[in-house]
PyMOL Python script that loads the backbone (N, CA, C, O; Angstrom):
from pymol import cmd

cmd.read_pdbstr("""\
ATOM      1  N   UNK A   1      72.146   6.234   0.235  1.00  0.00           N
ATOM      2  CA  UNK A   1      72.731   5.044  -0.353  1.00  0.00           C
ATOM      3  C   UNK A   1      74.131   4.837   0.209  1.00  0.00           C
ATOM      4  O   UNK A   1      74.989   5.713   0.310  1.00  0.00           O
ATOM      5  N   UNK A   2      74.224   3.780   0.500  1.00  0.00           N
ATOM      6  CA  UNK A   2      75.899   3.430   1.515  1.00  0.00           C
ATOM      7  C   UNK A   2      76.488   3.094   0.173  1.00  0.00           C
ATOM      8  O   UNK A   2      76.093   2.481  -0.819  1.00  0.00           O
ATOM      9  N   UNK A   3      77.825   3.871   0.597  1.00  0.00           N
ATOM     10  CA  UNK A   3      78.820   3.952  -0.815  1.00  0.00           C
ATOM     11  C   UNK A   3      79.628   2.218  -0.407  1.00  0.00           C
ATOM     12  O   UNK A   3      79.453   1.816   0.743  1.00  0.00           O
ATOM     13  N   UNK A   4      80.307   1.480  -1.208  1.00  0.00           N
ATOM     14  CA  UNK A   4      80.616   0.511  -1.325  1.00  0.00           C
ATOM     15  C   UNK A   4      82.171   0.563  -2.158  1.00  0.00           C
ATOM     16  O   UNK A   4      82.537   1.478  -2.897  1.00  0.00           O
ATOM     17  N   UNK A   5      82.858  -0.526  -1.855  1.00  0.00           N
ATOM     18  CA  UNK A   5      84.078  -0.319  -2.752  1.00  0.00           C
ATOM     19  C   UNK A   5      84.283  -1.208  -3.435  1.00  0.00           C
ATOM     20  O   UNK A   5      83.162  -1.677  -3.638  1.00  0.00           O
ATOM     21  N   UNK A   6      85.088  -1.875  -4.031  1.00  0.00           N
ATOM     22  CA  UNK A   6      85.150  -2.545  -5.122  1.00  0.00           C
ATOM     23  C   UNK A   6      85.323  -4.152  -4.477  1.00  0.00           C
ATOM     24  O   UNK A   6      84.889  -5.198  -4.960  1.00  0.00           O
ATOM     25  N   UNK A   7      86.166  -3.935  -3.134  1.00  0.00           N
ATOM     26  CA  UNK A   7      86.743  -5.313  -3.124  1.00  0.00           C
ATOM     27  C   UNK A   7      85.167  -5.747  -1.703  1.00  0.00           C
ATOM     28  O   UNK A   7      85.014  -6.769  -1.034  1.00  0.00           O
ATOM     29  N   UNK A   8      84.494  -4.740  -1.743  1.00  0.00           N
ATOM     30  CA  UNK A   8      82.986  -5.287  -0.623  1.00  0.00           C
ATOM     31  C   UNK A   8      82.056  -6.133  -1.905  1.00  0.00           C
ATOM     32  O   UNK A   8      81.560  -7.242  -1.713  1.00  0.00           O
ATOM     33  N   UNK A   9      81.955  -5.455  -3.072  1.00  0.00           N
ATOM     34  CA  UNK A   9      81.219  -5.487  -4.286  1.00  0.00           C
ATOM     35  C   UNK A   9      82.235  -6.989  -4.629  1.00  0.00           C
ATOM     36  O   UNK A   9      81.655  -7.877  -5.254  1.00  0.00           O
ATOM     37  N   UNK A  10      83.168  -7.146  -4.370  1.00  0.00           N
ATOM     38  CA  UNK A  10      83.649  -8.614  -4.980  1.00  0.00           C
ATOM     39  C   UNK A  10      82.994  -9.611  -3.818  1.00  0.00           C
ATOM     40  O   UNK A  10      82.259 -10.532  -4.172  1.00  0.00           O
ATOM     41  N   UNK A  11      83.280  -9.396  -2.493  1.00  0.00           N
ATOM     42  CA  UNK A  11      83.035 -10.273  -1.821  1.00  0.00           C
ATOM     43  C   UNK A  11      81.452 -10.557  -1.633  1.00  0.00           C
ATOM     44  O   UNK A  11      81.047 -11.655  -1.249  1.00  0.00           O
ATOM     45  N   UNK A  12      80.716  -9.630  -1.892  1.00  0.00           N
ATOM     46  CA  UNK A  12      79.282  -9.933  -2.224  1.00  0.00           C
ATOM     47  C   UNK A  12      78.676 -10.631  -3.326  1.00  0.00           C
ATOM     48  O   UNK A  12      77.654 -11.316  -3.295  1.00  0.00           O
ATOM     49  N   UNK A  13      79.221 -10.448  -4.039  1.00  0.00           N
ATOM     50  CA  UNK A  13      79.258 -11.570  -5.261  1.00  0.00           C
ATOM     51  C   UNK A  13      79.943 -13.114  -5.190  1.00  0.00           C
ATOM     52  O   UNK A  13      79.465 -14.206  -5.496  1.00  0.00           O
ATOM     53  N   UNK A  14      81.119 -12.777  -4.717  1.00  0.00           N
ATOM     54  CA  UNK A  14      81.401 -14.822  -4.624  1.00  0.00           C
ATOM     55  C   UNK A  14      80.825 -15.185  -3.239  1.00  0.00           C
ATOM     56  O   UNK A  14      81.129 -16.285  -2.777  1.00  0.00           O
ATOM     57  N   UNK A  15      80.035 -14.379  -2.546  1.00  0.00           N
ATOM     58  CA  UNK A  15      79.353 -14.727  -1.332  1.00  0.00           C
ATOM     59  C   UNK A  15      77.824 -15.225  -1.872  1.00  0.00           C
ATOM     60  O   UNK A  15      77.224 -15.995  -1.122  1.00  0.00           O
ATOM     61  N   UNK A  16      77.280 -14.893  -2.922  1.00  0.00           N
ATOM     62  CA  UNK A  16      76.168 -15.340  -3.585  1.00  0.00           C
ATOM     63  C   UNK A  16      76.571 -16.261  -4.794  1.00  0.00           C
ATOM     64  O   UNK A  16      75.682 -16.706  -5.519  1.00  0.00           O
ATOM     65  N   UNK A  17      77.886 -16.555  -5.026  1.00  0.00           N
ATOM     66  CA  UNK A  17      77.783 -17.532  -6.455  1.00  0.00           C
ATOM     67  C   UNK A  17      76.922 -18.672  -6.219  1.00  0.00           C
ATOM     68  O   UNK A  17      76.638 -19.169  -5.129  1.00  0.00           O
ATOM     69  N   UNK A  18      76.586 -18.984  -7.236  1.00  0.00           N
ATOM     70  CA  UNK A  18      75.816 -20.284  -7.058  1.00  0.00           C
ATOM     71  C   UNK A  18      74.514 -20.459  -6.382  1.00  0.00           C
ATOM     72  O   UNK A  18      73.922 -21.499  -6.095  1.00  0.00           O
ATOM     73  N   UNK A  19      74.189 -19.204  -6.186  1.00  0.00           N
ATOM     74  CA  UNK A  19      72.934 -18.868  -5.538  1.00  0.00           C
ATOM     75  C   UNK A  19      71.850 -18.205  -6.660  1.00  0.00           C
ATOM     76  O   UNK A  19      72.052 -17.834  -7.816  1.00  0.00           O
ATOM     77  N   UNK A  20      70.607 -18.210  -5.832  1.00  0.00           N
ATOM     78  CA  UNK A  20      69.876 -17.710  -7.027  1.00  0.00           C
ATOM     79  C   UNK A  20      69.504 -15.957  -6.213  1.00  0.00           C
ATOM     80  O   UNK A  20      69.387 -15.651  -5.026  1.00  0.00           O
ATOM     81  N   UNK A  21      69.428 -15.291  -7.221  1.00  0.00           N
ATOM     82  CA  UNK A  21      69.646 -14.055  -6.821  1.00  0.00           C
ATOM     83  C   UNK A  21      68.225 -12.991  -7.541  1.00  0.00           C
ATOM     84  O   UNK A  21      67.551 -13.255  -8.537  1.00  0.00           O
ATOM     85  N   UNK A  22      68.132 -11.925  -6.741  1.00  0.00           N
ATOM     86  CA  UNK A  22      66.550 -11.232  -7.715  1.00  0.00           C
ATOM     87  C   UNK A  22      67.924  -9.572  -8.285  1.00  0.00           C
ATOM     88  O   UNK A  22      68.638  -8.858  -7.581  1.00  0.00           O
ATOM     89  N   UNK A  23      67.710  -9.607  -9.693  1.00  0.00           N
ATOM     90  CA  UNK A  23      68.421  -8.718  -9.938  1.00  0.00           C
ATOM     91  C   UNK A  23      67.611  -7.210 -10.288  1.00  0.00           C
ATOM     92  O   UNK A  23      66.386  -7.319 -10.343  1.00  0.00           O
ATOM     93  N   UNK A  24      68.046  -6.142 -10.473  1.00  0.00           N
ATOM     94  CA  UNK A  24      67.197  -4.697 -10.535  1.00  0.00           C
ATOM     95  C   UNK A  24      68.559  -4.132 -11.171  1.00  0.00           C
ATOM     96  O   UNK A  24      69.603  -3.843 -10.587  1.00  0.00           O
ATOM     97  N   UNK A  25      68.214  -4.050 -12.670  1.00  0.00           N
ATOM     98  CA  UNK A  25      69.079  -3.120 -13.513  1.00  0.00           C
ATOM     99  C   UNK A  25      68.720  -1.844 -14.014  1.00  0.00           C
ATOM    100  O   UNK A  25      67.796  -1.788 -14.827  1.00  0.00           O
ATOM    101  N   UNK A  26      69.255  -0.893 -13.687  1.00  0.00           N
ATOM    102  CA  UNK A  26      68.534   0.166 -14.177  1.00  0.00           C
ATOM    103  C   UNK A  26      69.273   0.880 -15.599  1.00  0.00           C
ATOM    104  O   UNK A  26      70.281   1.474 -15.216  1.00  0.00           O
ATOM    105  N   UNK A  27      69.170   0.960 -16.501  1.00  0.00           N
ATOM    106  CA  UNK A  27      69.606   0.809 -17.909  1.00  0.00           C
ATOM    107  C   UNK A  27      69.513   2.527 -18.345  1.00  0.00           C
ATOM    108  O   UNK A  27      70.205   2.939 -19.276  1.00  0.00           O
ATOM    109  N   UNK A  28      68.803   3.248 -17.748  1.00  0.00           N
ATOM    110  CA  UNK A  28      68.588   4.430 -17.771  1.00  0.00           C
ATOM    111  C   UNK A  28      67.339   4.843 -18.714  1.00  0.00           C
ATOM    112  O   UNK A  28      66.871   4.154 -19.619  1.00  0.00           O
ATOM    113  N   UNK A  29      66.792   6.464 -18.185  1.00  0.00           N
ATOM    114  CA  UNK A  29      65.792   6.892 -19.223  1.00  0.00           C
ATOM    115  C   UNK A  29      64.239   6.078 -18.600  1.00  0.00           C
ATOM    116  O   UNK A  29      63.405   5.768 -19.451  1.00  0.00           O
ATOM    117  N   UNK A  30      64.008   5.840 -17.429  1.00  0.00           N
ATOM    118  CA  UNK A  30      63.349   4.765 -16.419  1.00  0.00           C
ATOM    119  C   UNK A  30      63.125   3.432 -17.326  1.00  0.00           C
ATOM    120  O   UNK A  30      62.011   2.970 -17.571  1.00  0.00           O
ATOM    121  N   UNK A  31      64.253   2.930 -17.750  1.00  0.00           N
ATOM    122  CA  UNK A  31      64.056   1.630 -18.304  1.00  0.00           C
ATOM    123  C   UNK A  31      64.650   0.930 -17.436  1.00  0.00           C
ATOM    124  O   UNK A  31      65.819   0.646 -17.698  1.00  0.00           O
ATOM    125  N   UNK A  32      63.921   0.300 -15.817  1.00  0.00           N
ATOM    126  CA  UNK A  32      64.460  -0.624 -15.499  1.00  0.00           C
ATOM    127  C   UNK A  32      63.583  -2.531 -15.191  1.00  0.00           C
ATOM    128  O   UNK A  32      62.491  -2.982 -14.842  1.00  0.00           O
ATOM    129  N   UNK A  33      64.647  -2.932 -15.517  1.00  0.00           N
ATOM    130  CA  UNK A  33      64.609  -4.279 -15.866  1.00  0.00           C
ATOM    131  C   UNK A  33      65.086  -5.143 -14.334  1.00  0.00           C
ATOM    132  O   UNK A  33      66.085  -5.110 -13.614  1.00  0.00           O
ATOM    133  N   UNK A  34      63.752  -5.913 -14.316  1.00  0.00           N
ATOM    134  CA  UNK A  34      63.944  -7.013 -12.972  1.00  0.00           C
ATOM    135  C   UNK A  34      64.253  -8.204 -13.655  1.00  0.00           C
ATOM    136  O   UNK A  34      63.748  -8.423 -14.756  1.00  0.00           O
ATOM    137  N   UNK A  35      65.187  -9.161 -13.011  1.00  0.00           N
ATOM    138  CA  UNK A  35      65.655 -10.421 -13.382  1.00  0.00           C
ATOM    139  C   UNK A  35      65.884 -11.510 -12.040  1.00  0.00           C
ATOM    140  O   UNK A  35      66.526 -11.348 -11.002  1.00  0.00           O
ATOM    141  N   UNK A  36      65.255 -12.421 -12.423  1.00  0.00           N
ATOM    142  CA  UNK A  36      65.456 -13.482 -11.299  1.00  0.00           C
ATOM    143  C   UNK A  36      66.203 -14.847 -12.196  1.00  0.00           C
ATOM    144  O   UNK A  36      66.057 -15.179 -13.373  1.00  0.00           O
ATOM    145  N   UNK A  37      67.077 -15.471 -11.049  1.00  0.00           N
ATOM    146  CA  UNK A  37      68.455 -16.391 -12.051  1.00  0.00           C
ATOM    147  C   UNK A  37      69.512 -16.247 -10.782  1.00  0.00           C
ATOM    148  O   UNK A  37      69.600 -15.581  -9.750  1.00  0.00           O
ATOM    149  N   UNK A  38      70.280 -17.300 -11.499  1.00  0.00           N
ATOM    150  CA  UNK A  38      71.059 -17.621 -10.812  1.00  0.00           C
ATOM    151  C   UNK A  38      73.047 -17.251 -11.257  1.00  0.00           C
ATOM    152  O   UNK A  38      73.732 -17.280 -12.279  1.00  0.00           O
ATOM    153  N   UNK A  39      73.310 -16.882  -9.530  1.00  0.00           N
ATOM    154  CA  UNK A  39      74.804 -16.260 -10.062  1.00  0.00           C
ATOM    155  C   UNK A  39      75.723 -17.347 -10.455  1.00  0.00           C
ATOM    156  O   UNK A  39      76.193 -18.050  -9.560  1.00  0.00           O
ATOM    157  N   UNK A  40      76.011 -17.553 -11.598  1.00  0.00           N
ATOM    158  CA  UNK A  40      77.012 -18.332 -11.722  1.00  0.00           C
ATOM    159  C   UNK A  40      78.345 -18.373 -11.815  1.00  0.00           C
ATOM    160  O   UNK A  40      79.025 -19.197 -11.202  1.00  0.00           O
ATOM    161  N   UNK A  41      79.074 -16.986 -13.023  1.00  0.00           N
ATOM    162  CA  UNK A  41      80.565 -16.967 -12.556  1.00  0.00           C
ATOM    163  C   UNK A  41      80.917 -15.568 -12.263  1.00  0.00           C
ATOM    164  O   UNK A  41      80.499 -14.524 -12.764  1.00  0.00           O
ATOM    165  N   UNK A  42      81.718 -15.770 -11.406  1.00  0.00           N
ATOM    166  CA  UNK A  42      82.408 -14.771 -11.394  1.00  0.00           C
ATOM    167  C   UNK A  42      83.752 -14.694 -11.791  1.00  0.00           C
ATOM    168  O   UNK A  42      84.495 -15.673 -11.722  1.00  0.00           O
ATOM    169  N   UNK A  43      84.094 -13.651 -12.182  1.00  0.00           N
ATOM    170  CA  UNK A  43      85.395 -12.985 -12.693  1.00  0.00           C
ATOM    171  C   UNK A  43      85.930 -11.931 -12.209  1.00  0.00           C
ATOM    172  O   UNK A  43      85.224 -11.277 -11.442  1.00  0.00           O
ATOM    173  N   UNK A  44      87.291 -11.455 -12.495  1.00  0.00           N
ATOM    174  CA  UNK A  44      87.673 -10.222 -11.810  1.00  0.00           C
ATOM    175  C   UNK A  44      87.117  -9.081 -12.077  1.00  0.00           C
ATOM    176  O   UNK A  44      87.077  -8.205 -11.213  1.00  0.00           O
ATOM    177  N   UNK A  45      86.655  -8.918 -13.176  1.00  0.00           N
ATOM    178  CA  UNK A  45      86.331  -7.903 -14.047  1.00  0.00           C
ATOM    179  C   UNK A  45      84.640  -7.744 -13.750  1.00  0.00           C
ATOM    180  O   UNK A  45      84.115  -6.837 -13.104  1.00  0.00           O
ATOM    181  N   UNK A  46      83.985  -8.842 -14.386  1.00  0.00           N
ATOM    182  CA  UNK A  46      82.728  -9.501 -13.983  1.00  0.00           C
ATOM    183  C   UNK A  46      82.564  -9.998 -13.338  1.00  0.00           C
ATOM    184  O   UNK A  46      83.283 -10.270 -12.376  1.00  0.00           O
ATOM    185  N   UNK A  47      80.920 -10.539 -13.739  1.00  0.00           N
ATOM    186  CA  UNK A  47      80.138 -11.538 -13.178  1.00  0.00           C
ATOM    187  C   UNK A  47      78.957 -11.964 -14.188  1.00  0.00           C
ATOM    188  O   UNK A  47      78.350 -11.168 -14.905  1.00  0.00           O
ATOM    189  N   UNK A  48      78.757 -13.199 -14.132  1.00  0.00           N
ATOM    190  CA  UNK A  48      77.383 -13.871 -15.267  1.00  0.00           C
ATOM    191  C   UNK A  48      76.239 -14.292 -14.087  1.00  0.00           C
ATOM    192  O   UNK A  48      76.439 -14.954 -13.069  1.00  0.00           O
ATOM    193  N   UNK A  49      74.913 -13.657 -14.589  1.00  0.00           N
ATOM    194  CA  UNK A  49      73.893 -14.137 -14.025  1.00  0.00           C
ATOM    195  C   UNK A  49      73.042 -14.953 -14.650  1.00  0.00           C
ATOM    196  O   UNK A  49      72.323 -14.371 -15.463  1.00  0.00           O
ATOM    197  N   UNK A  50      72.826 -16.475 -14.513  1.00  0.00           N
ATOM    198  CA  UNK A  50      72.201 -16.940 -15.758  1.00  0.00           C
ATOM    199  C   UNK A  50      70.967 -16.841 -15.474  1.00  0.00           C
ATOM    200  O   UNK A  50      70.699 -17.135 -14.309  1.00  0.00           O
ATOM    201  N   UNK A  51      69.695 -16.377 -16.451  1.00  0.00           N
ATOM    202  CA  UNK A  51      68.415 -15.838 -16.372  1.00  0.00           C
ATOM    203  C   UNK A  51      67.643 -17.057 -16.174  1.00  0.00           C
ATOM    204  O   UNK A  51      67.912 -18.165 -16.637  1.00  0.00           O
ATOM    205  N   UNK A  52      66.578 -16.710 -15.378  1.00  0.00           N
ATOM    206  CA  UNK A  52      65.100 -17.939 -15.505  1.00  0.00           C
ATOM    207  C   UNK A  52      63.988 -16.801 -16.092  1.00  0.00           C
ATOM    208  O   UNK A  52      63.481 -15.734 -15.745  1.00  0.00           O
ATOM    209  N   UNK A  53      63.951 -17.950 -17.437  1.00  0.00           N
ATOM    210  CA  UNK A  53      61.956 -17.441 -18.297  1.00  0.00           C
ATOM    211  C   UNK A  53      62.462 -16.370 -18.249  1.00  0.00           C
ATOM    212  O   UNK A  53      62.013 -15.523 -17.477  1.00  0.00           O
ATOM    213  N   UNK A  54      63.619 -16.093 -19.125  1.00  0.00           N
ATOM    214  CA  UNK A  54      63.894 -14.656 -20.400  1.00  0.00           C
ATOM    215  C   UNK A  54      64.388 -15.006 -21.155  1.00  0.00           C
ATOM    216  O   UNK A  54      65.092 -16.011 -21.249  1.00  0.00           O
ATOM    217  N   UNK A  55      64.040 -14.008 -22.086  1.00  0.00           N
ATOM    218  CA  UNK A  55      64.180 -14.018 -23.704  1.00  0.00           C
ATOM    219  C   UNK A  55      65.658 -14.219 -23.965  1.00  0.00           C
ATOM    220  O   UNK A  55      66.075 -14.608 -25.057  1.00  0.00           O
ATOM    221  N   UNK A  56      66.580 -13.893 -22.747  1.00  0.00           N
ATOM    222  CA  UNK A  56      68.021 -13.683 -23.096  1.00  0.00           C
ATOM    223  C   UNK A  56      68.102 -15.423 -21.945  1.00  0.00           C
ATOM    224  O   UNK A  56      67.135 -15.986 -21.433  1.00  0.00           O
ATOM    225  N   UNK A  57      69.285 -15.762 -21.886  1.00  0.00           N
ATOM    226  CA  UNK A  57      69.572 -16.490 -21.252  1.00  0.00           C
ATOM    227  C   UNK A  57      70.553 -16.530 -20.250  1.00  0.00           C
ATOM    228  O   UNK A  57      70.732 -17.467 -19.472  1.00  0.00           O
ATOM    229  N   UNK A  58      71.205 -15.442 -20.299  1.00  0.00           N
ATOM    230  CA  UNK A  58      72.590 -14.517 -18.813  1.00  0.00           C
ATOM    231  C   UNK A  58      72.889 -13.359 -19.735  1.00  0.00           C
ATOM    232  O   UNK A  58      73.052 -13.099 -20.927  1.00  0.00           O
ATOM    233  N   UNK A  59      72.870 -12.743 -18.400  1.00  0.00           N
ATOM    234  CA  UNK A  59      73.433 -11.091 -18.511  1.00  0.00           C
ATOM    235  C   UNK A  59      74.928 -11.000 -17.499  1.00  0.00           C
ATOM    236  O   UNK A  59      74.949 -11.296 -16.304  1.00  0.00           O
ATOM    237  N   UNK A  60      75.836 -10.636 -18.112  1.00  0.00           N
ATOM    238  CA  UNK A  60      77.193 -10.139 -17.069  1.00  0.00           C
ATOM    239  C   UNK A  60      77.065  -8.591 -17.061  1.00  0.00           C
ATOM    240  O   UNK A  60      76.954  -7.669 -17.870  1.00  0.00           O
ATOM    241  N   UNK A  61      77.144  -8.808 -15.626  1.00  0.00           N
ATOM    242  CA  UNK A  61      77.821  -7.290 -15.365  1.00  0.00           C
ATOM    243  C   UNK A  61      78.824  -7.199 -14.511  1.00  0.00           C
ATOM    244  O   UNK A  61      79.229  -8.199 -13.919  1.00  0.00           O
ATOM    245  N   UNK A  62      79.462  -5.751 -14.298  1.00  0.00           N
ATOM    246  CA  UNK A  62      80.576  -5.702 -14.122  1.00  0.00           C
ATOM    247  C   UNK A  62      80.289  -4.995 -12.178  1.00  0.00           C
ATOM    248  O   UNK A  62      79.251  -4.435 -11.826  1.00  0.00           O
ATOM    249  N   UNK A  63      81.426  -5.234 -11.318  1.00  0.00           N
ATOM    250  CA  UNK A  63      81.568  -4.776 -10.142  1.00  0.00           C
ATOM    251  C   UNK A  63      80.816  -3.390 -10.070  1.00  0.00           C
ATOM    252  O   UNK A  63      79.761  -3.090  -9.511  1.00  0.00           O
ATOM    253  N   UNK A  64      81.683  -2.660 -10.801  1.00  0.00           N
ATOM    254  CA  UNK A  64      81.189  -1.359 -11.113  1.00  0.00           C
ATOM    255  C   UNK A  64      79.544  -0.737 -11.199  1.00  0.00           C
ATOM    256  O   UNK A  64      79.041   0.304 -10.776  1.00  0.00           O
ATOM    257  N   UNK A  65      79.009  -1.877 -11.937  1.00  0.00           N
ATOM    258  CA  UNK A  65      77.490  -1.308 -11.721  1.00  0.00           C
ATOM    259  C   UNK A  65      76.902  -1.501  -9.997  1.00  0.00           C
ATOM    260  O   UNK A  65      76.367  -0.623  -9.319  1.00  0.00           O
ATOM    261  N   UNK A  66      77.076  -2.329  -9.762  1.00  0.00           N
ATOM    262  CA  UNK A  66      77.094  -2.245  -8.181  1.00  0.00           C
ATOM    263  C   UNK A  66      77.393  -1.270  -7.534  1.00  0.00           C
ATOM    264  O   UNK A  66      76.539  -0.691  -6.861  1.00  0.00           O
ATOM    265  N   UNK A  67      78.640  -0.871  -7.582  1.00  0.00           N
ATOM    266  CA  UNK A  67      79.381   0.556  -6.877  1.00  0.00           C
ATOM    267  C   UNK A  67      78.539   1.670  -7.043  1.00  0.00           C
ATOM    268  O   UNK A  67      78.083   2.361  -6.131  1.00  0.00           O
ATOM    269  N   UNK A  68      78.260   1.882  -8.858  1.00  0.00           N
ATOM    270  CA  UNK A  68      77.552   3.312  -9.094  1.00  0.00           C
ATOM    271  C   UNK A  68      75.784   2.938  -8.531  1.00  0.00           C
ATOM    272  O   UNK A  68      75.161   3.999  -8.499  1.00  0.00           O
ATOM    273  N   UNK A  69      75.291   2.264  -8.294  1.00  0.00           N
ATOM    274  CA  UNK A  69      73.749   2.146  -8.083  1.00  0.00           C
ATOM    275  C   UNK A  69      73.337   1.611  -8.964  1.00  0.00           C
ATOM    276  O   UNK A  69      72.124   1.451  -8.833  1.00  0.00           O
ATOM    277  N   UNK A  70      73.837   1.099 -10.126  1.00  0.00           N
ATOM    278  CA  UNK A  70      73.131   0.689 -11.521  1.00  0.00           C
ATOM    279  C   UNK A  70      72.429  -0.701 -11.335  1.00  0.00           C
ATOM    280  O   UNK A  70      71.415  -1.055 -11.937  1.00  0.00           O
ATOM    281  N   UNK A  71      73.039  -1.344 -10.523  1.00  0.00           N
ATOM    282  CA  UNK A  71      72.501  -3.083 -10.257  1.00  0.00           C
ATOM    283  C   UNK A  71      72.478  -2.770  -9.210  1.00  0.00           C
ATOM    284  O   UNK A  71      73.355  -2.129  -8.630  1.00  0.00           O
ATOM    285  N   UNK A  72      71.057  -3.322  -8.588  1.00  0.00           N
ATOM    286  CA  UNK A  72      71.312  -4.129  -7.411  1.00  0.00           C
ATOM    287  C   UNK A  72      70.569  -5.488  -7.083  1.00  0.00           C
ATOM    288  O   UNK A  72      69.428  -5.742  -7.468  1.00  0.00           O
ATOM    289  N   UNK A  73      71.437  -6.407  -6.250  1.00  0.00           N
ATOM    290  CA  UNK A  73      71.006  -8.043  -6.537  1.00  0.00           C
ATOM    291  C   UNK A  73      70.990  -7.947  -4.606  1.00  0.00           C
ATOM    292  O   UNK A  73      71.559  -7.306  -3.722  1.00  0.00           O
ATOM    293  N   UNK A  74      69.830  -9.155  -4.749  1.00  0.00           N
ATOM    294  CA  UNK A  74      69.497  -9.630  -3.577  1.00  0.00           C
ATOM    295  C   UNK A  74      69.107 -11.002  -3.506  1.00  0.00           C
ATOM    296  O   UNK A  74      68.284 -11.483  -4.285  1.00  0.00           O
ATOM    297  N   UNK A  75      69.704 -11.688  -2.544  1.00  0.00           N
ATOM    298  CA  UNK A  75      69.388 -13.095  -2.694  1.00  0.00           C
ATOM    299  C   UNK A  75      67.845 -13.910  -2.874  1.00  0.00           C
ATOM    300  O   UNK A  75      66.853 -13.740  -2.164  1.00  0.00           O
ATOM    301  N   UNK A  76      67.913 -14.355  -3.438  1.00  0.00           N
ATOM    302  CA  UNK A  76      66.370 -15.397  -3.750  1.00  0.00           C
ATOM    303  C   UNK A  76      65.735 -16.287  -3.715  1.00  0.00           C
ATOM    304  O   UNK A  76      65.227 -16.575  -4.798  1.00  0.00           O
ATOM    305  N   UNK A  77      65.410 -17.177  -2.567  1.00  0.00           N
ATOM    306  CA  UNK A  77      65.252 -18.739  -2.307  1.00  0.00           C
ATOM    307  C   UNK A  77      64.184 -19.431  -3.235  1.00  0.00           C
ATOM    308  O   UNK A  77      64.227 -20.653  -3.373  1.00  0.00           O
ATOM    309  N   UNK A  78      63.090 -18.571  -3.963  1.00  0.00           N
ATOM    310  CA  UNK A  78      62.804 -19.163  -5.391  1.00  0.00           C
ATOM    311  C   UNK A  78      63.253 -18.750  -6.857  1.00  0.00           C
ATOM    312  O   UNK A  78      62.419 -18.387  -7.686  1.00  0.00           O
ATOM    313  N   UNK A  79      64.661 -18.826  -7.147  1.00  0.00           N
ATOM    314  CA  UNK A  79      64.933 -18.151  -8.352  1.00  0.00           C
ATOM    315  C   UNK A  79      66.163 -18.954  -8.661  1.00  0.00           C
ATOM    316  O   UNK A  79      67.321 -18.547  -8.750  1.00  0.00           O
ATOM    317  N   UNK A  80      65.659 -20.257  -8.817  1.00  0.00           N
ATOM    318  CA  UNK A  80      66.688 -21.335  -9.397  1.00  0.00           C
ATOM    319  C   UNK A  80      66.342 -22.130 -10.676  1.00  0.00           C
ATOM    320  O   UNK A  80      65.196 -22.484 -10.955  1.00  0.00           O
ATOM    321  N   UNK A  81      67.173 -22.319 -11.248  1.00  0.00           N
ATOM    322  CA  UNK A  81      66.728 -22.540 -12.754  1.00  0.00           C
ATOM    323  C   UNK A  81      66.664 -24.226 -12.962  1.00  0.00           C
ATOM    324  O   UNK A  81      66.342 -24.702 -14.051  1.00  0.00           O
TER     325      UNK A  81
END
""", "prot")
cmd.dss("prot")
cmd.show_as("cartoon", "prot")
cmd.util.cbc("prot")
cmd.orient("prot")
């Protein structure tokens, strides 16, 4: 796994805002959760992904899950809401 730093993990994110993105959260205990949606804001701290056809309607997460392996997002040319 290629280690990443905080300010690669920012620019990968406002490099996808506004895009629709396939997300892979891994929540721990093998509970992981796929999400397709679109990136909408970002923040310094965060980021909001707003969900398509889930029960929730956006999940934020933070740079950090990126860094440790916990998220990972990849762009999505059908995953627009």
């Amino acid at each position: 796994m290629k280690k990443i730093s905080v300010d690669d993990a920012k620019t990968m994110v406002y490099g996808l805002l506004g895009k629709g993105v396939d997300v892979r959260l891994n929540r721990g205990r093998n509970k992981i959760k796929h999400y397709k949606g679109v990136l909408s804001e970002a923040h310094s701290n965060v980021f909001v992904i707003k969900l398509a056809n889930d029960i929730f309607d956006r999940i934020s997460c933070s740079y950090i899950d990126l860094i440790c392996g916990e998220l990972t997002i990849k762009p999505c040319n059908d995953c627009h809401i």
